[in-house]
PLY file of the C-alpha trace (Angstrom):
ply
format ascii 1.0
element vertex 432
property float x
property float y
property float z
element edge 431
property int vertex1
property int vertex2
end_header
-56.71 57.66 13.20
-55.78 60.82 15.36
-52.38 60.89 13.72
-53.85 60.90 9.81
-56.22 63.66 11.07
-53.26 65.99 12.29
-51.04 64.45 9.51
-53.73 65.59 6.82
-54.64 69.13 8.51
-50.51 70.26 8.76
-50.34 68.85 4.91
-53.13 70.99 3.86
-51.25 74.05 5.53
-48.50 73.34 3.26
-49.82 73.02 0.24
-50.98 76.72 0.16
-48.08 78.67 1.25
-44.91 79.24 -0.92
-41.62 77.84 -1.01
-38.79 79.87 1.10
-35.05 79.54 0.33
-34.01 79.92 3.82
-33.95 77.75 6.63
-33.67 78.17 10.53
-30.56 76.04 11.92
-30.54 74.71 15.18
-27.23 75.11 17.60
-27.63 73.94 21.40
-25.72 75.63 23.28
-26.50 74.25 26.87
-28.76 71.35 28.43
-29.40 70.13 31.59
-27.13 68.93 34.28
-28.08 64.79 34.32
-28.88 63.82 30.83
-30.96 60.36 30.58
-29.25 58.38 27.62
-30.72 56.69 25.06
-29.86 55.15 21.48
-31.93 55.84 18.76
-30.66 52.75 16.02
-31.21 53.66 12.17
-34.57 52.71 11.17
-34.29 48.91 9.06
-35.44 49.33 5.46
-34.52 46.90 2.74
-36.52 48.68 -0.33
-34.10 49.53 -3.36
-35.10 53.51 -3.31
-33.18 56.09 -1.16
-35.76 57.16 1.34
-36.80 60.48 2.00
-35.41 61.43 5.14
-33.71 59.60 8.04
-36.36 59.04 10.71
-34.32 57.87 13.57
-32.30 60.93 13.18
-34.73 63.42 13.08
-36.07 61.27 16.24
-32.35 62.13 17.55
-31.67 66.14 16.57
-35.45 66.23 18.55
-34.29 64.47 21.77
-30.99 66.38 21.89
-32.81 69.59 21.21
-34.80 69.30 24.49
-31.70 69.18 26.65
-33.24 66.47 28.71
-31.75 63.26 26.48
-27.97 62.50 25.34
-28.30 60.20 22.19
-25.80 57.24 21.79
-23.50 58.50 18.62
-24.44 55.99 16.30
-20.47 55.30 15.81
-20.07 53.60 19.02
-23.36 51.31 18.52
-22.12 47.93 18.52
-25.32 46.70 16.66
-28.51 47.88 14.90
-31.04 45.92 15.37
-34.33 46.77 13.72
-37.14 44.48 15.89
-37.19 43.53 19.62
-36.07 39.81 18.65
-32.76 41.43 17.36
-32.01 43.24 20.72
-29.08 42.30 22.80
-29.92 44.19 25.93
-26.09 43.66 26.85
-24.77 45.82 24.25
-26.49 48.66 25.53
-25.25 48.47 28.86
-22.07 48.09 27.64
-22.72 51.27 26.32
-25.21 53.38 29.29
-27.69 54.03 27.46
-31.05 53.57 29.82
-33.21 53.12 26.43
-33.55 52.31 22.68
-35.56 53.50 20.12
-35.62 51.00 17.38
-37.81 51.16 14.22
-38.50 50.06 10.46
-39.50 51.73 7.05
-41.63 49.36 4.84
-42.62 50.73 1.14
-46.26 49.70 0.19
-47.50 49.18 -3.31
-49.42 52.46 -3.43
-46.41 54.45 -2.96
-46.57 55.14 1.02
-44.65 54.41 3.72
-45.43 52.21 7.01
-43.55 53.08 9.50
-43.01 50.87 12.62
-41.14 51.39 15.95
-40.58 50.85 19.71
-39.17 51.95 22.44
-37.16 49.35 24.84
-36.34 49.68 28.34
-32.47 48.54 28.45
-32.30 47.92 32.10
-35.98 46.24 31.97
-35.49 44.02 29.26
-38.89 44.98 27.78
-40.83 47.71 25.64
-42.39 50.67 26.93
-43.94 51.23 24.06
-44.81 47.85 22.12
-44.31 48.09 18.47
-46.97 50.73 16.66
-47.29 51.72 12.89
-48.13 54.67 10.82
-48.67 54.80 7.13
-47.23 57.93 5.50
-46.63 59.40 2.01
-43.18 60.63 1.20
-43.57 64.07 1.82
-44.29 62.94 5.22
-41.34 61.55 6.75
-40.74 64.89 9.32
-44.23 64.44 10.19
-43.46 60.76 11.53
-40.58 61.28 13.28
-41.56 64.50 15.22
-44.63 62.08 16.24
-42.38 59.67 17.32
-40.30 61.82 19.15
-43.35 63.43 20.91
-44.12 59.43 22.01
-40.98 58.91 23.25
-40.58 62.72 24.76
-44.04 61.61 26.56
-43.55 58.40 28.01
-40.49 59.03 29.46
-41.01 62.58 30.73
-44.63 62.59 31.62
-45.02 65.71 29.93
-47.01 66.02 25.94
-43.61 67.07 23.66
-44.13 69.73 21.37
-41.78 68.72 18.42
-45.08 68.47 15.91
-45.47 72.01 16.34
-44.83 74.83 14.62
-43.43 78.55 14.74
-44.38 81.52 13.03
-41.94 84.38 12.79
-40.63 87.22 10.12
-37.69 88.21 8.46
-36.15 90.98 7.10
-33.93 90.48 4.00
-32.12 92.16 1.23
-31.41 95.62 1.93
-31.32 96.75 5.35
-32.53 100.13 4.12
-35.47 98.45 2.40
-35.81 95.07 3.85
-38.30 92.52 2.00
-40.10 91.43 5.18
-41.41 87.74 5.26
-44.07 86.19 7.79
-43.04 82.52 7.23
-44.42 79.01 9.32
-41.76 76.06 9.76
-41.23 73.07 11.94
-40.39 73.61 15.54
-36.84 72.96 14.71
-37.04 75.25 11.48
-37.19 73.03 9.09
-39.51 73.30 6.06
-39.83 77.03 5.89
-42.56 78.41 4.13
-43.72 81.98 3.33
-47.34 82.90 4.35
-47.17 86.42 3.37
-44.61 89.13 1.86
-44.43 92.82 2.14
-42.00 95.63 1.61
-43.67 97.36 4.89
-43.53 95.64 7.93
-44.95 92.74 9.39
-45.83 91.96 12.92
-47.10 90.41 16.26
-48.17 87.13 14.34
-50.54 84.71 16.60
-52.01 81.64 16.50
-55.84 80.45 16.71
-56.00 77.97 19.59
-56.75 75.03 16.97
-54.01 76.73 14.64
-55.95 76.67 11.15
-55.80 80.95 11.13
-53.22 83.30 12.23
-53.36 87.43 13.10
-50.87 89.86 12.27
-50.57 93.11 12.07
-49.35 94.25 7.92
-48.15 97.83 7.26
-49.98 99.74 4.23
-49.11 102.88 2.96
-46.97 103.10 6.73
-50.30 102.38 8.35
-50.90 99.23 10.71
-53.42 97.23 10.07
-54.91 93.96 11.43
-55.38 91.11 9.26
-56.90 87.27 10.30
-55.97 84.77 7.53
-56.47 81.24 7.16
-53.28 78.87 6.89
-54.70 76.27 5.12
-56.30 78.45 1.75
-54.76 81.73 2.25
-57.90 83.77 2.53
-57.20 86.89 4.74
-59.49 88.93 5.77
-58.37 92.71 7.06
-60.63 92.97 10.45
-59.13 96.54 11.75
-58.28 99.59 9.93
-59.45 102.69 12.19
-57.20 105.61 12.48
-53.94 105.80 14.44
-52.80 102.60 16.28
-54.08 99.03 15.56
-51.82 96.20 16.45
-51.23 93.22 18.70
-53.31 90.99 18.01
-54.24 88.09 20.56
-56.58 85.26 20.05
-58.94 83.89 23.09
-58.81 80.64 24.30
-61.91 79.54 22.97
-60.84 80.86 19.51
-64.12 83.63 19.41
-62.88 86.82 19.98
-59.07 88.89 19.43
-58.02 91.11 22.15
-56.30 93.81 20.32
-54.64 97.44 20.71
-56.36 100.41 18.72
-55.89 103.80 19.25
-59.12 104.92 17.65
-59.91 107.18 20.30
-56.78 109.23 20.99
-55.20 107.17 23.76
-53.78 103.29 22.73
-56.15 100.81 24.69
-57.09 96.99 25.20
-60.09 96.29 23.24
-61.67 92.70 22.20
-63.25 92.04 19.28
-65.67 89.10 18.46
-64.65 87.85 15.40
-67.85 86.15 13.95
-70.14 89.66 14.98
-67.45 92.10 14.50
-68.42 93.51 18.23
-65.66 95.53 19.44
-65.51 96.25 23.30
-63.88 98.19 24.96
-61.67 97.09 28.20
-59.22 99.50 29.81
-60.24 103.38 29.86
-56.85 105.35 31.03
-54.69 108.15 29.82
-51.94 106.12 29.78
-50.37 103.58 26.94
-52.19 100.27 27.72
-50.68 97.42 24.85
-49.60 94.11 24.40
-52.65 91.94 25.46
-52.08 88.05 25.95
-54.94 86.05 27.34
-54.97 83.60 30.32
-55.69 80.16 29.89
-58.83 80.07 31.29
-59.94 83.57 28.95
-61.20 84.86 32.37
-58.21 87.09 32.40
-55.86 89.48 30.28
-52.43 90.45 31.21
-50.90 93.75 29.12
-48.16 96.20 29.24
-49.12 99.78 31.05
-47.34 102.80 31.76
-49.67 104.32 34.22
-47.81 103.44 37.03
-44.52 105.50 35.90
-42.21 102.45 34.21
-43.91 99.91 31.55
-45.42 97.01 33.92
-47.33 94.23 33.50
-51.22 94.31 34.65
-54.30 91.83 34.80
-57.35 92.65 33.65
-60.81 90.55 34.81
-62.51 90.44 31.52
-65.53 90.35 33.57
-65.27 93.45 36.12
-62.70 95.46 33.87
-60.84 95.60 37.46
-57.11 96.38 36.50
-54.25 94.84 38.79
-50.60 95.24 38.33
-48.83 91.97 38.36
-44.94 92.69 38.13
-42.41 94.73 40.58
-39.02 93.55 39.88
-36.58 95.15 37.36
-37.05 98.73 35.65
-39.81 97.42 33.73
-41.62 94.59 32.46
-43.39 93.74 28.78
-44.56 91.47 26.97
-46.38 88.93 28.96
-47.67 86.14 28.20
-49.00 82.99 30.55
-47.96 79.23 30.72
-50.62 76.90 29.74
-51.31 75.67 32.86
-51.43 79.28 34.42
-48.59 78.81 36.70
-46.21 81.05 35.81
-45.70 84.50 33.74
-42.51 85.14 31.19
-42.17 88.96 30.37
-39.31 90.86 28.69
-37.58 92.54 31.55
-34.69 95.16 31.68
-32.41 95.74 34.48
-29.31 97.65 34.08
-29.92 98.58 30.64
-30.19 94.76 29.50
-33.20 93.16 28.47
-33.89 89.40 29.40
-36.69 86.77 29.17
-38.08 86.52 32.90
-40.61 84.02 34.56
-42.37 85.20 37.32
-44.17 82.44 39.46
-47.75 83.58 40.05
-48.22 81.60 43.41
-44.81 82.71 45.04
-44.45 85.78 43.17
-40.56 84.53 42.82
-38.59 86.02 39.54
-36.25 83.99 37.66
-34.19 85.72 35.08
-33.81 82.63 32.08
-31.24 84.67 29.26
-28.28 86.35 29.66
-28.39 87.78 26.41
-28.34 91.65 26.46
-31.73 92.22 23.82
-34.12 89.69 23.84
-37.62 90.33 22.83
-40.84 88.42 22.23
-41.14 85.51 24.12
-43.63 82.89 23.04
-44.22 79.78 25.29
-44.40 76.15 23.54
-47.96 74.71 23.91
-46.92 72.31 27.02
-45.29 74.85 28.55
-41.46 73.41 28.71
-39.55 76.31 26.64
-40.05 79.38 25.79
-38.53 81.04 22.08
-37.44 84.39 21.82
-35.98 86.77 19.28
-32.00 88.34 20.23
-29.42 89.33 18.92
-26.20 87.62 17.76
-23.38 88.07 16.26
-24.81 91.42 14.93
-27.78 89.85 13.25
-31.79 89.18 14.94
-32.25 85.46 15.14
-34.39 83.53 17.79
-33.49 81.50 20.21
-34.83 79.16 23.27
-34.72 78.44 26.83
-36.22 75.74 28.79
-38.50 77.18 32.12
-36.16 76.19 34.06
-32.75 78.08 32.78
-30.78 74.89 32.14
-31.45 74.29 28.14
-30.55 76.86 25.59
-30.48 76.78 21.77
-30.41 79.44 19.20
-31.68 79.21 15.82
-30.02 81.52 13.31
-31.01 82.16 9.62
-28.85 82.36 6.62
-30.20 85.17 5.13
-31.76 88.27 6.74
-32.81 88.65 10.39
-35.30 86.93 12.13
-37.99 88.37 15.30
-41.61 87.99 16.55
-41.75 84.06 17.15
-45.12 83.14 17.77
-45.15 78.82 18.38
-48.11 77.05 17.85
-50.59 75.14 19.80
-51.09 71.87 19.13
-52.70 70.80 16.04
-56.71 69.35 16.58
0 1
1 2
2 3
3 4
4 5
5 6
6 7
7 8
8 9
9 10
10 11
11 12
12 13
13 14
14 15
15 16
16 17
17 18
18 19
19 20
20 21
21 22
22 23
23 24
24 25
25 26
26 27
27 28
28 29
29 30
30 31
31 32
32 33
33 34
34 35
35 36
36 37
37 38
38 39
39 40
40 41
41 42
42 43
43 44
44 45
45 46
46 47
47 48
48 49
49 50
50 51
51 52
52 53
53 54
54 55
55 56
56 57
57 58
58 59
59 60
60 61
61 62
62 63
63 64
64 65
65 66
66 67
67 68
68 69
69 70
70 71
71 72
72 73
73 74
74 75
75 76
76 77
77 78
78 79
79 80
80 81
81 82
82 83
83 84
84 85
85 86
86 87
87 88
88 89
89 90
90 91
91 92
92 93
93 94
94 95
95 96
96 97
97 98
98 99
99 100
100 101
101 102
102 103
103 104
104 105
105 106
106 107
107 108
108 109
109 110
110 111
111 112
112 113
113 114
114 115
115 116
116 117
117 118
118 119
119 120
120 121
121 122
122 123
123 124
124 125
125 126
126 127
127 128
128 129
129 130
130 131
131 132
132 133
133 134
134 135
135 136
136 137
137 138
138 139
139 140
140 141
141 142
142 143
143 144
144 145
145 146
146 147
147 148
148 149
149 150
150 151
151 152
152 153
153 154
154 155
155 156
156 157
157 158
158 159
159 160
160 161
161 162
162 163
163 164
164 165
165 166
166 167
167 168
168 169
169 170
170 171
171 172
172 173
173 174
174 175
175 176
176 177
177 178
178 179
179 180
180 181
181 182
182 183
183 184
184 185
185 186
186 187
187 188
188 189
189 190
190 191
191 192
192 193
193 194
194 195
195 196
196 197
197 198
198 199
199 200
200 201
201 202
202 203
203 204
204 205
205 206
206 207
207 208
208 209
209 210
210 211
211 212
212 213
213 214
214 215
215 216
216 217
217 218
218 219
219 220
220 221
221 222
222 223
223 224
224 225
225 226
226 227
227 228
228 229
229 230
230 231
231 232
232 233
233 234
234 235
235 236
236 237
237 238
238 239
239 240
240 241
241 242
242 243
243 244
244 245
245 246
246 247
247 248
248 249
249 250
250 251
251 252
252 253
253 254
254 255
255 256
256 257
257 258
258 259
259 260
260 261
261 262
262 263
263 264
264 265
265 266
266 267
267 268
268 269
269 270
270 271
271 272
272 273
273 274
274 275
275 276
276 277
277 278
278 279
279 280
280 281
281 282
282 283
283 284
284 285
285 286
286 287
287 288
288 289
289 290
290 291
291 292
292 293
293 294
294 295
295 296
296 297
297 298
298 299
299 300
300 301
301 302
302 303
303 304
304 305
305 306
306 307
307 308
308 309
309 310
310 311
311 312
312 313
313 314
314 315
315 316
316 317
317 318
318 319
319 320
320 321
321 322
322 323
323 324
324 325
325 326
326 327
327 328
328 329
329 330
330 331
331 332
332 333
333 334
334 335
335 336
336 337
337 338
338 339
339 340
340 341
341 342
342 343
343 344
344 345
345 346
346 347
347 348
348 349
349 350
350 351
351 352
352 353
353 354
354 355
355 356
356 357
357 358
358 359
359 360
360 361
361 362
362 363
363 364
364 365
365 366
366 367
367 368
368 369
369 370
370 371
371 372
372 373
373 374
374 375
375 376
376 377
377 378
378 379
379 380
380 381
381 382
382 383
383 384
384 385
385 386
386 387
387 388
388 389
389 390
390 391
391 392
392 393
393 394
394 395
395 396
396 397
397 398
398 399
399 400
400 401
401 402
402 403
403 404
404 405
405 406
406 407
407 408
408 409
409 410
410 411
411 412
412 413
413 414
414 415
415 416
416 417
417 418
418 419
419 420
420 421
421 422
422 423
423 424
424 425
425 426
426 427
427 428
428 429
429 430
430 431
C-alpha cells in the first residue's frame, strides 16, 4: 500500500511537466576500498511482449552507483535462476558473490505488471528478504526497480537508500550568449528528464518542500529576481516575492510552513522568513553586512547562512528563536553555501583555499574539516535525504555538469549532459 501511494504521487508529478530531449549520464569514477559483491540475475519473464525496461539492471547501475556494491557481470553467471527453488548456492561461491538478487516479471490481464523478487544470502543459504510483489503499469518499471534497490540498499547497509529520489537542477542551452535556461526534475540517476519551467532569463536556487509536492526558485523578469513557489504535480506557481532590489534563495522549513529567504528590500541583503499560508514576513538578521544563502537545520530551531561581517564570506547560525548570530566555520579563506545533514551531524559548505573551491564537511561535534572534491570549481552542494552523498555542480571538460561524492570521500560519480551545461542541484526528500 505505501509503495502505490508514492508510486501514484511521483506519477502525478510526471504527468504535468514536459518532455526534455536531454538526459543526465552517469560515469563512476571511484568507490570504496572493500566492495561487498553481489549478483543481481535477469528478472524471469515468459510473456511474448518486450518489456519495458530491464529491472534487474536498473537494480544493478543503482548498486554500483553507491560505491558500496560490485555487481557479478552477468557474463560470468553460470546460471539464472528466477525463484529460490532454482538457486544453487554453489555457483555463487564459485563466483564470490556474498548475495543474489533474483526476481520475476508476470503480465496481468489488465495490462500491469507484478513484479516479484528476493534477496538470498549466498553464504546463509536463505533469504533476507522472502519473496515480495508489486503490481505496476508499464510506465512504471524505473519506479520498481529504484524500490527494489532502496530494499536491498537497506537491508544490507542499515541505512534508508535514496535511489527513488529525485533531483532538480537547470541548464543552460543553445547559445552561450543567450542561453535557453531550463529548471528540469529527473531520477536520482538522471533518467527521465523533464522540464518544469523555461526561461530566456535565468533560473535559480531551486528547493524542495519537505514532502516534495512544491518547489521554490528564484525566475529572472525583465533582469529582476523574483521568487516563485509552484506545485510539481499541476504546475500552478504562484510568485510570493517581488520587492525591490534582491530577492533570492529560497529555503523551505522543515515543517514545510514557512521559506527563509534573502531580500534586499531595505538597502542591505538580509535573512528573512516568510510564512507561506499568512504571507508574514519576518525579519531575522539586522547587519550592514551581506547576510545570504539560508538553509535550515533539521530540527527548524536553527538557520545556518553565508555572512561577510566578519571580513571573508563565513558560515553563521542563527537561533530562530533569540535571533542570536554565531559563526560556525574557520578553516579555508572562506566558506558558503551551507547546508546540514539530516541527522544534524555534520555541515558541507563550498570552501576555497588556494584559489580552488571544494565541497567540505565540517563535523559539528569535533569541529574536524574534511575536504570531499578535488575538483578546482565546485558549487552548490545538496545532501541526499539519508544523508550518504552529497551532489554538486563543477566543471569538466570545459562544460558545468554535476557530480557526487559520498560523506566519506571514497565514492565519486559525475553526471554530464549532452547538451548545454548543468548547475544548482537541489535532491529531493523522500516522497510521503
Amino acid at each position: 500500500m505505501m509503495f502505490r501511494k508514492w508510486l501514484t504521487a511521483v506519477f502525478t508529478c510526471l504527468m504535468f511537466m514536459s518532455t526534455a530531449k536531454a538526459q543526465l549520464v552517469i560515469e563512476i569514477t571511484s568507490g570504496a576500498d572493500q566492495l561487498l559483491p553481489i549478483a543481481i540475475v535477469p528478472f524471469g519473464y515468459e510473456g511474448v511482449d518486450a518489456l519495458p525496461e530491464d529491472i534487474a539492471q536498473i537494480v544493478e547501475n543503482d548498486l554500483a552507483r553507491s560505491g558500496l556494491f560490485q555487481p557479478i557481470p552477468r557474463a560470468n553467471m553460470l546460471s539464472m535462476p528466477s525463484v529460490e527453488k532454482d538457486v544453487f548456492y554453489r555457483d555463487w561461491r564459485l563466483l564470490k558473490s556474498d548475495y543474489v538478487v533474483i526476481g520475476t516479471v508476470e503480465k496481468l490481464p489488465n495490462e500491469k505488471y507484478r513484479i516479484g523478487f528476493e534477496l538470498l544470502n549466498v553464504l546463509g543459504q536463505k533469504p533476507v528478504q522472502k519473496h515480495a510483489s508489486i503490481d505496476i503499469g508499464p510506465q512504471n518499471f524505473r519506479d520498481a526497480a529504484h524500490y527494489i534497490s532502496d530494499k536491498v540498499y537497506e537491508l544490507l547497509t542499515g541505512t534508508k537508500g535514496a535511489f527513488s529520489t529525485r533531483i532538480l537542477y537547470v541548464t543552460a542551452e543553445g547559445d552561450r550568449a543567450a542561453p535557453q535556461f531550463k529548471l528540469q526534475v529527473a531520477d536520482a540517476d538522471g533518467h527521465r528528464p523533464q522540464v518544469v519551467v523555461e526561461s530566456k532569463e535565468p533560473i535559480l536556487s531551486p528547493s524542495w518542500s519537505r514532502d516534495g509536492r512544491d518547489i521554490a526558485y528564484v525566475m529572472f523578469r525583465n533582469r529582476r529576481p523574483n521568487i516563485f513557489i509552484q506545485k510539481l504535480a499541476t504546475g500552478e506557481r504562484q510568485q510570493i516575492a517581488q520587492f525591490r532590489g534582491l530577492n533570492g534563495a529560497p529555503a523551505w522549513s522543515p515543517d514545510g510552513k514557512k521559506l527563509a529567504l534573502v531580500l534586499s528590500k531595505d538597502n542591505n541583503p538580509e535573512i528573512y522568513t516568510l510564512e507561506i499560508a499568512t504571507q508574514k514576513l519576518e525579519r531575522m538578521t539586522n547587519h550592514y553586512s551581506i547576510d545570504t544563502e539560508p538553509s535550515w537545520e533539521p530540527d527548524g530551531k536553527g538557520i545556518v547562512f553565508t555572512s561577510d561581517r566578519g571580513g571573508n564570506p563565513q558560515i553563521y547560525r542563527l537561533d530562530v528563536n533569540s535571533k542570536r548570530v554565531e559563526r560556525v566555520t574557520f578553516e579555508g579563506d572562506l566558506n558558503t553555501r551551507a547546508s546540514m545533514t539530516p541527522d544534524g551531524r555534520y555541515l558541507v559548505t563550498v570552501q576555497k583555499n588556494d584559489g580552488n573551491y571544494h565541497i567540505a564537511l565540517q563535523d559539528m561535534k569535533t569541529g574536524r574539516v574534511q575536504i570531499l572534491t578535488e575538483t578546482y570549481l565546485d558549487e552548490s552542494p545538496s545532501i541526499a535525504p539519508n544523508g550518504s552523498m552529497v551532489m554538486y555542480a563543477t566543471t569538466y571538460k570545459g562544460k558545468g555538469i554535476l557530480a557526487v561524492v559520498s560523506v566519506d570521500g571514497l565514492v565519486k560519480y559525475r553526471l554530464p549532459s549532452a547538451d548545454g551545461d548543468v548547475r544548482e542541484p537541489s535532491w529531493s526528500p523522500y516522497f510521503k
